[in-house]
C-alpha positions as CSV (number, residue, x, y, z in Angstrom):
1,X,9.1,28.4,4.0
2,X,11.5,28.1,6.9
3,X,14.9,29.4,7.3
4,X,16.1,26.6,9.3
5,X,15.5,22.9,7.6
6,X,13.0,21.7,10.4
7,X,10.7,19.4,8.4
8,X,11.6,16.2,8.5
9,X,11.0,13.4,5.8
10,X,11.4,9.7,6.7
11,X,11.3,6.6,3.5
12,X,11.8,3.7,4.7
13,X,14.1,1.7,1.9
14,X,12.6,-0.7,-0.5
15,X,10.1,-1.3,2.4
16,X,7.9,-4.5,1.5
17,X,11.5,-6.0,0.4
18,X,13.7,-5.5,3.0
19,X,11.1,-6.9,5.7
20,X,11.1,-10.1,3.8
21,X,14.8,-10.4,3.6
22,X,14.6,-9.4,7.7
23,X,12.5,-11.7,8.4
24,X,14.3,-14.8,6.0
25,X,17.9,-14.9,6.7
26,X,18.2,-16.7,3.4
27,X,17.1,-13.9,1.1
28,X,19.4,-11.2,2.7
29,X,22.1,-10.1,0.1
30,X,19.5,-11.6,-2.6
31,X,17.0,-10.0,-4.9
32,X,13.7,-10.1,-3.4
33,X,10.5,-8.9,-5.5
34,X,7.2,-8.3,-3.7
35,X,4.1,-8.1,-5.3
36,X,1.2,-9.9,-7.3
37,X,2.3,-13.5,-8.2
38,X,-0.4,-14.1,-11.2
39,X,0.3,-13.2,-15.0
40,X,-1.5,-10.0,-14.6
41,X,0.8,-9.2,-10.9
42,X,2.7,-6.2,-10.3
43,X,5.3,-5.3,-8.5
44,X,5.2,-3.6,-5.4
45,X,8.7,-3.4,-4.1
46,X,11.7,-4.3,-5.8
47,X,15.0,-5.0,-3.3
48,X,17.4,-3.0,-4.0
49,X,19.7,-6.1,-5.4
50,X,16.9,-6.7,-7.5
51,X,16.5,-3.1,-9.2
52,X,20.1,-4.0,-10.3
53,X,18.4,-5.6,-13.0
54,X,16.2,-2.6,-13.7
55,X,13.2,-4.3,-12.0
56,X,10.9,-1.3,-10.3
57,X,7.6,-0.9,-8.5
58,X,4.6,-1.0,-10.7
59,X,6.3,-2.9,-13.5
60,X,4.2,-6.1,-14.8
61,X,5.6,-8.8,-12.5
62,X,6.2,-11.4,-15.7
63,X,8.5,-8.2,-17.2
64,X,10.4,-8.2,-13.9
65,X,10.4,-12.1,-14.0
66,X,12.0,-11.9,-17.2
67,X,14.7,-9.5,-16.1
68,X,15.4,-11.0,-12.6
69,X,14.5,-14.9,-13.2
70,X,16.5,-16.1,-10.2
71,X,15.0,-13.6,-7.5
72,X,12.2,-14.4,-4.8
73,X,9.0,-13.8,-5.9
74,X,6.9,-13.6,-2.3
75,X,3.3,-12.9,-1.7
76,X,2.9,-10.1,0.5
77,X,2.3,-9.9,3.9
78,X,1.0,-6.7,4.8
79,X,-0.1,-7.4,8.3
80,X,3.5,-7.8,9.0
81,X,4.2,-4.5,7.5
82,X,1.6,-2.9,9.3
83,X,2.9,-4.0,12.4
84,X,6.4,-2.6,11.5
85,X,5.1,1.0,10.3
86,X,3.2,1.3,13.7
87,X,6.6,0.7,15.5
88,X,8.3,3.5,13.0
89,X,5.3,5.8,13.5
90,X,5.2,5.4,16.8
91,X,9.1,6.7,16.9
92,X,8.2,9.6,14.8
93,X,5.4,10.2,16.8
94,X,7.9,10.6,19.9
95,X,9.9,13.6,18.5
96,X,6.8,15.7,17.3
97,X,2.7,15.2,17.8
98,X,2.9,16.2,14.2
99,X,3.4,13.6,11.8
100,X,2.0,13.0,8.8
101,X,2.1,9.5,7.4
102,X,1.6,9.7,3.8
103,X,2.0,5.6,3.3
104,X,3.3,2.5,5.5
105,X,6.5,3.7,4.8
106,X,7.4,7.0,4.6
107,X,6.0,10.3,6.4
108,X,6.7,13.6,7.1
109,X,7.5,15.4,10.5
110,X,7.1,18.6,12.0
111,X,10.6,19.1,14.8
112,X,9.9,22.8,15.8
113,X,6.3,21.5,16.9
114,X,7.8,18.7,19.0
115,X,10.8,21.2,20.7
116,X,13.3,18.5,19.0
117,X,15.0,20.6,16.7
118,X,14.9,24.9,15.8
119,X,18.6,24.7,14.1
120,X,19.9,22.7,11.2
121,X,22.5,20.9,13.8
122,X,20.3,20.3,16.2
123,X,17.5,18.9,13.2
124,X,20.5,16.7,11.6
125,X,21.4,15.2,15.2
126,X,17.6,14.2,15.4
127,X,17.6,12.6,11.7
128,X,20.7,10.4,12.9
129,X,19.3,9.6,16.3
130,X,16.2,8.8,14.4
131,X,17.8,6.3,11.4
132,X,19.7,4.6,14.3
133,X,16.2,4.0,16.5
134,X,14.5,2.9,13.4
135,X,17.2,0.1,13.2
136,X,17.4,-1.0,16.9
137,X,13.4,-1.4,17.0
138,X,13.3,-2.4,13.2
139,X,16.5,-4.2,12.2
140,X,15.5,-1.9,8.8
141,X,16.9,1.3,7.1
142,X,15.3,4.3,6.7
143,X,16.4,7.3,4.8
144,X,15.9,11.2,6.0
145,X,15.4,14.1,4.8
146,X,15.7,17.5,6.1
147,X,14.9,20.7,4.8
148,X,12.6,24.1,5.0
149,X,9.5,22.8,3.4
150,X,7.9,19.4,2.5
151,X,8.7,19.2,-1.0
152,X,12.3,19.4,-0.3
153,X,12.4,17.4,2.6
154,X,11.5,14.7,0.2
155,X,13.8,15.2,-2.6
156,X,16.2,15.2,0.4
157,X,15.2,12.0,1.6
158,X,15.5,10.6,-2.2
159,X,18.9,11.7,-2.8
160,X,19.4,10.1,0.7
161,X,18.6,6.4,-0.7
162,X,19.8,3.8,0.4
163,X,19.8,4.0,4.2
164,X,21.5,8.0,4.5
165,X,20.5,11.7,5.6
166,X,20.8,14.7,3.7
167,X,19.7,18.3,4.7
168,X,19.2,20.8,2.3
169,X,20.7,24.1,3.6
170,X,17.7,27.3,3.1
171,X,18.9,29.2,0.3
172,X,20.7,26.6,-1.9
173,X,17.1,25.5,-3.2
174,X,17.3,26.8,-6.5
175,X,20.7,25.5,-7.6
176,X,19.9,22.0,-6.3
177,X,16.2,22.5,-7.9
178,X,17.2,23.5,-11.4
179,X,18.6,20.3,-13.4
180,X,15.8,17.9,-11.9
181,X,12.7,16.5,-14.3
182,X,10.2,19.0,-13.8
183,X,8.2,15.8,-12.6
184,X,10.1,16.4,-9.3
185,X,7.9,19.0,-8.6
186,X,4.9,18.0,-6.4
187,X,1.3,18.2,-8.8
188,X,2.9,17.6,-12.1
189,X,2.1,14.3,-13.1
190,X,2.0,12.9,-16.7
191,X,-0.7,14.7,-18.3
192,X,0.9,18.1,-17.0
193,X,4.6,17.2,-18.0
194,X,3.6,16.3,-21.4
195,X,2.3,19.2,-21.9
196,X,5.3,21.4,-20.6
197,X,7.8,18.6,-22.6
198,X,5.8,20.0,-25.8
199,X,6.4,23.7,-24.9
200,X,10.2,22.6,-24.1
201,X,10.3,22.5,-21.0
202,X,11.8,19.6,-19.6
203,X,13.8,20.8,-16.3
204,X,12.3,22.9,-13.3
205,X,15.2,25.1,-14.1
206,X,13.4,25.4,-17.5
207,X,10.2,26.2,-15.1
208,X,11.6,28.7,-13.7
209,X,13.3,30.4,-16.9
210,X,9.6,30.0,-18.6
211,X,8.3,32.8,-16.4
212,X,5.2,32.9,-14.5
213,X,3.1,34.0,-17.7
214,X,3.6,31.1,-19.5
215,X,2.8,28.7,-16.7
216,X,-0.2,30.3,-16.1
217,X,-1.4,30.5,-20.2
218,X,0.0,26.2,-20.5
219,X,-1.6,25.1,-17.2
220,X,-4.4,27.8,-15.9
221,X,-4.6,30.0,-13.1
222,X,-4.3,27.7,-10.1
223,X,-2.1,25.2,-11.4
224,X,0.6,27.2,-12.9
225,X,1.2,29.5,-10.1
226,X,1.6,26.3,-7.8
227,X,3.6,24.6,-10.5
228,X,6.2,28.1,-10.8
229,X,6.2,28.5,-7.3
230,X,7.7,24.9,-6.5
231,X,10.1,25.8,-9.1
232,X,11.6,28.8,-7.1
233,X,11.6,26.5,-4.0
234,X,8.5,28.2,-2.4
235,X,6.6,26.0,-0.6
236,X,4.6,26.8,2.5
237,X,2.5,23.4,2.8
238,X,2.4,22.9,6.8
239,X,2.8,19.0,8.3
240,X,-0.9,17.9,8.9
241,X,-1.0,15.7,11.4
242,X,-4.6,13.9,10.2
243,X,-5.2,13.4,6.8
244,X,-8.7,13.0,6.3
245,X,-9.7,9.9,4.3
246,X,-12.2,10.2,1.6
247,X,-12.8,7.4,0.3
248,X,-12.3,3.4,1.3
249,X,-11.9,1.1,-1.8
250,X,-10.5,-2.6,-2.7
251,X,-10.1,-3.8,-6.1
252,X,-8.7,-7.2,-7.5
253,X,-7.6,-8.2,-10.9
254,X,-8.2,-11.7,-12.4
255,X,-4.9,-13.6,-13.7
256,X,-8.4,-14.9,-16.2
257,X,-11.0,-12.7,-17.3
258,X,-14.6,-13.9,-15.7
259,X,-17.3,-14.0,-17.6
260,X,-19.5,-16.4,-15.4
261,X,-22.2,-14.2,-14.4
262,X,-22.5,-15.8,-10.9
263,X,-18.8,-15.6,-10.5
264,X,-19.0,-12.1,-11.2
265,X,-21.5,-11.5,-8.3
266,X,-19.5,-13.8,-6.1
267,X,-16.6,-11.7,-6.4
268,X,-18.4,-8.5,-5.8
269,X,-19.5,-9.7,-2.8
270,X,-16.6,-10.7,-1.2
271,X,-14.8,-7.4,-2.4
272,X,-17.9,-5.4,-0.7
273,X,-17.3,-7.2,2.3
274,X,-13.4,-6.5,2.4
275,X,-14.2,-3.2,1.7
276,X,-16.9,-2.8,5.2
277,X,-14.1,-4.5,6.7
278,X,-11.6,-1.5,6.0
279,X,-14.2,1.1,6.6
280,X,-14.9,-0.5,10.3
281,X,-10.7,-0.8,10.4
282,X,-11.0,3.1,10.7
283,X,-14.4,3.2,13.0
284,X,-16.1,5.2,9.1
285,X,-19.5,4.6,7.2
286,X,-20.2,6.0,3.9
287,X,-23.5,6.6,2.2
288,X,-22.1,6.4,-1.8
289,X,-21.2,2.8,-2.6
290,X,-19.3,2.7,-5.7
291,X,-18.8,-0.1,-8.1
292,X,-15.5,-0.4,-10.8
293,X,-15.6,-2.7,-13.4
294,X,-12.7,-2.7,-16.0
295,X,-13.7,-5.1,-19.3
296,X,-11.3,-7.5,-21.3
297,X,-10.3,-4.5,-23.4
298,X,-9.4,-2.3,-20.5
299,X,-12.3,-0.2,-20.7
300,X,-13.3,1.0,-17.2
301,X,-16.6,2.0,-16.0
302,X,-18.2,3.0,-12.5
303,X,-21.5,2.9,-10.9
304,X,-22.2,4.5,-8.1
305,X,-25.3,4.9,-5.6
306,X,-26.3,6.8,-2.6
307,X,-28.1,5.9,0.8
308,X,-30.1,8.4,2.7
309,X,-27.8,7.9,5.5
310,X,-24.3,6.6,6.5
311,X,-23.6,2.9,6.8
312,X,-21.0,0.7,7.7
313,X,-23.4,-2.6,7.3
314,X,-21.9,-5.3,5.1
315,X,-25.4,-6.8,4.2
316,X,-26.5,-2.9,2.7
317,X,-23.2,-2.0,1.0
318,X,-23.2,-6.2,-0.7
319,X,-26.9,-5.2,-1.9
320,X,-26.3,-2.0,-3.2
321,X,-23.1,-3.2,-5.0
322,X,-25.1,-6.3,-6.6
323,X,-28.1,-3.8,-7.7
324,X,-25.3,-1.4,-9.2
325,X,-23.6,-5.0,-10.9
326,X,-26.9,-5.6,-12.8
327,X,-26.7,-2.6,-14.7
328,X,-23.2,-3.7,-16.5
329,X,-22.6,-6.1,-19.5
330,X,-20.3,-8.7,-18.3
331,X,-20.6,-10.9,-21.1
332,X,-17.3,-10.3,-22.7
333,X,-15.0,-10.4,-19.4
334,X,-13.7,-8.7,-16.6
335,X,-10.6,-8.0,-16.1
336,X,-11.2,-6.1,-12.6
337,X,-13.7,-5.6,-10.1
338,X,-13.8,-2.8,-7.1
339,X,-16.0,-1.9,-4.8
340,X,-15.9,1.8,-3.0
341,X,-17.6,3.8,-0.2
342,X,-17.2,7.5,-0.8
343,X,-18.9,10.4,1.2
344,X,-17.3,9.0,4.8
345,X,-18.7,9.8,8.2
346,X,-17.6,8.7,12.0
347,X,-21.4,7.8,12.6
348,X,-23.9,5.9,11.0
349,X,-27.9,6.4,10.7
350,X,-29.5,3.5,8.5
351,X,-32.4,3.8,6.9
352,X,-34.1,0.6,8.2
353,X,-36.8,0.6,5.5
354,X,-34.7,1.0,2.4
355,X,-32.9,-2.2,3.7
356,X,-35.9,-3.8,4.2
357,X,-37.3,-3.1,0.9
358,X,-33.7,-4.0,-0.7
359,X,-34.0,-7.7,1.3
360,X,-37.7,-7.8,-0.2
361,X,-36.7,-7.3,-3.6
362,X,-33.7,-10.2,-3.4
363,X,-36.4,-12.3,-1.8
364,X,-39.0,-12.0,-4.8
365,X,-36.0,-12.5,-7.4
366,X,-36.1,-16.4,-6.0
367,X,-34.3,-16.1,-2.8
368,X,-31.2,-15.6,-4.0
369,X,-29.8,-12.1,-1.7
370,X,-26.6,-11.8,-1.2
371,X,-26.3,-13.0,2.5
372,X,-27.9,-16.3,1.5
373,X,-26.2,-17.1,-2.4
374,X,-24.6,-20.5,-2.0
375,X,-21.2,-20.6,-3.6
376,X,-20.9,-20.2,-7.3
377,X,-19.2,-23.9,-7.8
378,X,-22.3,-25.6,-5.8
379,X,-20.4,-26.8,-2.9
380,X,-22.5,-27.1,-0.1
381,X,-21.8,-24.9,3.0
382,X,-19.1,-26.3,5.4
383,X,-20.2,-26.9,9.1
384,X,-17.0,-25.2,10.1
385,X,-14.0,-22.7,8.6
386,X,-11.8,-25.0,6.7
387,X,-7.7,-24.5,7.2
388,X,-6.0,-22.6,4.7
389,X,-4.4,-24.5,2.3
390,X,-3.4,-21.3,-0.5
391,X,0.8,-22.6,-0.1
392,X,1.5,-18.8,-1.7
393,X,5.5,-18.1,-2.0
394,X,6.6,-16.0,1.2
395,X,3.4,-16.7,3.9
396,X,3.9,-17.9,6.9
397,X,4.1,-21.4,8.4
398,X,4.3,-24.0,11.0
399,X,5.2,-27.6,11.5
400,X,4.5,-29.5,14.4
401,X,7.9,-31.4,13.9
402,X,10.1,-28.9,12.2
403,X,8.8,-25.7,13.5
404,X,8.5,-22.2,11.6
405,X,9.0,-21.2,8.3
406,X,8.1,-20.2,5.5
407,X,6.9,-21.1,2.0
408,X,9.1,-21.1,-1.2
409,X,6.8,-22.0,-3.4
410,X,4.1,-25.2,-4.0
411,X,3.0,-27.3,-7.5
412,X,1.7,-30.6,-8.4
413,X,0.5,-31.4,-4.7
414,X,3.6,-30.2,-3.0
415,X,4.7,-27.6,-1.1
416,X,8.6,-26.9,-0.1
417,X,8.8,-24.5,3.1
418,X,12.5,-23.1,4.5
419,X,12.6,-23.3,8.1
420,X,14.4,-20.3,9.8
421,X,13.4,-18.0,12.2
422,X,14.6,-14.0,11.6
423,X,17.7,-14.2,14.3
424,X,18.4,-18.0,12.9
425,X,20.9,-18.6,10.0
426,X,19.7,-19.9,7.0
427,X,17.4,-22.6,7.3
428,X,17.3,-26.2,5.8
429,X,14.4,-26.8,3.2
430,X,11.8,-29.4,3.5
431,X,9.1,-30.5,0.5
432,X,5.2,-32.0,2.1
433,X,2.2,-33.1,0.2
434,X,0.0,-29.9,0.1
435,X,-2.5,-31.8,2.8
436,X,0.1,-32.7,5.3
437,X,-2.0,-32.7,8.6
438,X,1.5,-31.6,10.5
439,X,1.5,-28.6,8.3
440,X,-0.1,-25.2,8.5
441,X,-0.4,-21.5,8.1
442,X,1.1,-19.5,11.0
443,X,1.1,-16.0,12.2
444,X,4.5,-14.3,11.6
445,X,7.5,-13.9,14.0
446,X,9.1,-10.4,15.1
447,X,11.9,-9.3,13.4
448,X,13.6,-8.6,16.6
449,X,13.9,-10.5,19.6
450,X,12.6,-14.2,20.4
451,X,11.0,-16.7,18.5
452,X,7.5,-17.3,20.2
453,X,5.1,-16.5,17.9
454,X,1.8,-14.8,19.3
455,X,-0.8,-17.5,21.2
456,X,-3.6,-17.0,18.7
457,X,-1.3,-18.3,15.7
458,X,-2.2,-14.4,13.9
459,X,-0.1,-11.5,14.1
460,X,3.0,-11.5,16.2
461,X,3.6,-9.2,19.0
462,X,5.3,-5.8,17.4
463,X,8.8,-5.3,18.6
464,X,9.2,-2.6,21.4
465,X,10.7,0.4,20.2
């Protein structure tokens, strides 16, 4: 604990949302909901017009369609809003070499380490400086935080939202700590704050009143001495500036359960390469591939295997997946697939004849190994990548006549795109038959400064902070 609030704790606002209204003039002022599109969607980000309406993050996207009928639903683009968190890192990562991101959008960051701040005027000059930086290089808001220790830093920021700075003075911790949900605290989740709401304890102020004893006899020795400590404000967690990954996973659920056993394989596949794909993203290998499967009645299960060595080899972690697939019933339906590496490593060291012998096997099953399995519908192999044609609410596009845009939504062989750029007004809107030659998907503009989008028709060129 620090006796001047140093640590400083950064969440950007409704962060998926406000990007999309950024970068579409017509959805600014409007509620905009982010998130999965099918039946079985959730949402990611809410706007904050939207959560007018009580919509939230990780409510069932037909509840928050119900709610908030007239908002826009968009796909989302993450590549965009990886491109924007690198620019807000990369400001953070000015005032202090330690930062420690803990999503795209928010992060914690260490001032007496970067010489930026060692006084509470000095850190709440740096958290203004900061929010007005963030909106120069951004065009977004970010709320700060400022306090002694992480976990207050972060209920700073919180009581902060929307788009404002609050710094918790060292010493008033308790007072401001006592009325909150005891879910406030950092490590009490649902299964621990049921049981404290059973013993009557509701509050951290009724934490703290419980006594030490109790915590300990409710929740065990480790737990309930972190859980009374946070109570009494005591938190000495330092900012880490690398937080080690241990684990890479991706996971899709099906708007209709699968129960075509080939489909089933097909997916796993693809997910297994998406997952190698992520892995290489952070220059890891793995030797434990890991398969989820959750079942039509939500019943999840996981199989898991390990190599001799680490791997980052699509072809070994598709094969091992497949093997680990033909130990699961999936005759009922699937409601979700994943595929995981665990035990990571920066190297790899494959053990050449266990993927030999694994190609031998697919080979004697009739040929049909994952690297050569023709597509589960029996199309025949296209002689070259087809353009993408998936007109998904929110994505990115161009017209050779009407230039960029974006997509509102697509049915019945049409598609109806807004064209605006983010530093145009609101843009006109135009419908095209779903295979309009002049139409196609585009890589997405800036949100600040000129319209060129970047020469390879993929990710734009990240605004200069």
């Amino acid at each position: 604990m620090r006796g001047q609030p140093t640590i400083l704790h950064l969440d950007m606002d409704a962060f998926y949302a406000s990007v999309e209204q950024a970068a579409k003039p017509s959805l600014r002022g409007k509620p905009v909901i982010v998130g999965g599109l099918g039946p079985r969607g959730v949402v990611a980000t809410a706007s904050y017009e939207a959560r007018r309406f009580g919509v939230h993050s990780a409510m069932p996207m037909g509840q928050a369609r119900r709610r908030c009928p007239n908002a826009a639903y968009l796909y989302p683009r993450f590549d965009v809003y990886r491109s924007v968190s690198e620019t807000v890192m990369g400001l953070l990562r000015e005032l202090s070499p330690l930062v420690e991101p803990l999503s795209l959008d928010e992060a914690f960051v260490d001032l007496v380490a970067g010489g930026t701040a060692h006084t509470a005027a000095e850190a709440e000059a740096v958290g203004h400086a900061l929010r007005a930086r963030i909106r120069v290089a951004t065009t977004l808001s970010g709320s700060v935080g400022l306090a002694g220790s992480k976990m207050l830093a972060k209920i700073a920021s919180e009581r902060a939202k929307p788009d404002g700075l609050e710094l918790i003075v060292p010493g008033t911790e308790r007072d401001l700590l006592a009325p909150l949900p005891v879910r406030t605290l950092p490590g009490v989740g649902p299964a621990t704050d049921g049981v404290l709401r059973r013993a009557g304890i509701s509050t951290v102020g009724d934490v703290v009143r419980a006594g030490e004893t109790e915590l300990l006899r409710l929740l065990g020795t480790a737990h309930g001495g972190g859980v009374h400590a946070m109570a009494l404000g005591i938190d000495d967690r330092p900012v880490v500036a690398e937080r080690d990954a241990k684990s890479v996973s991706v996971e899709d659920t099906f708007d209709v359960d699968l129960t075509d056993r080939a489909r089933v394989r097909h997916e796993v596949d693809r997910l297994a390469e998406r997952c190698v794909r992520r892995l290489r993203e952070h220059g890891r290998s793995g030797r434990t591939v890991v398969l989820k499967v959750r079942s039509h009645d939500f019943s999840t299960l996981t199989r898991s295997d390990t190599l001799r060595g680490p791997t980052d080899d699509p072809a070994v972690v598709r094969e091992l997946a497949a093997r680990l697939l033909e130990g699961v019933d999936t005759t009922n339906g699937v409601r979700l697939l994943g595929v995981g590496v665990t035990g990571l490593a920066d190297f790899t060291q494959e053990d050449l004849f266990a993927q030999a012998g694994a190609r031998a096997e697919g080979e004697e099953d009739g040929g049909d190994s994952a690297p050569e399995r023709a597509d589960p519908a029996g199309a025949a192999p296209e002689a070259g990548p087809a353009p993408d044609r998936r007109w998904l609410p929110g994505l990115d596009v161009e017209h050779t006549g009407h230039g960029p845009g974006w997509v509102q939504g697509s049915g019945v062989g049409r598609v109806t795109v807004r064209f605006e750029t983010p530093g145009s007004a609101p843009g006109r809107v135009r419908t095209f038959a779903v295979d309009d030659p002049e139409l196609s998907r585009s890589g997405p503009l800036p949100l600040t400064g000129g319209p060129q989008r970047s020469s390879s028709g993929g990710e734009a060129s990240r605004p200069k902070s």
